[in-house]
C-alpha positions, 0 to 999 in steps of 0.5 A: 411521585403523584398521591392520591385522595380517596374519599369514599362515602359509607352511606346517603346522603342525609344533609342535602343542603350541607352536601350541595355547599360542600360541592359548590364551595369545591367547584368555586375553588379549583386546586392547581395541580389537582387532577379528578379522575373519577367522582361517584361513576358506576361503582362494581364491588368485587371484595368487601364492603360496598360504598355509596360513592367514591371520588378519586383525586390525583395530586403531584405529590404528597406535600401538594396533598397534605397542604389542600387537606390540611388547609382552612379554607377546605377544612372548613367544607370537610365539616359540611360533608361530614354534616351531609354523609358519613365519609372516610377519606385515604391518602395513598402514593402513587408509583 
């Protein structure tokens, strides 16, 4: 069953030069099976806390997501957009 990444950014951008690393190292490693669905579009909030930003990435399954997050190469960028903005980011199965 396919899962989902969210990552949700909680404020601005405070880093511009981590945050254009972290987008360039993303774009120069594309990920077989990773899908974007959406990535910081027009953003309505209906309940609760708004965001800054929110990026939605769709995996074939859970393992396929687990094993890209958890990898070195894209930890080592999660250190960037932690430097660049303040970011929390969610895991969910799909149906």
């Amino acid at each position: 069953m396919p899962t989902y990444m969210i990552f949700i950014r909680e404020g601005a951008v405070t880093d511009a030069a981590a945050m254009a690393e972290y987008q360039a190292g993303n774009r120069a490693a594309p990920v077989p099976g990773m899908k974007a669905l959406a990535a910081y579009g027009a953003l309505e909030v209906l309940e609760g806390a708004g965001a800054d930003g929110v990026v939605l990435l769709e995996f074939p399954d859970t393992a396929s997501a687990q094993a890209w997050y958890h990898s070195p190469e894209y930890q080592a960028r999660v250190k960037l957009r932690n430097k660049a903005a303040p970011y929390r980011a969610l895991m969910v199965e799909g149906l």
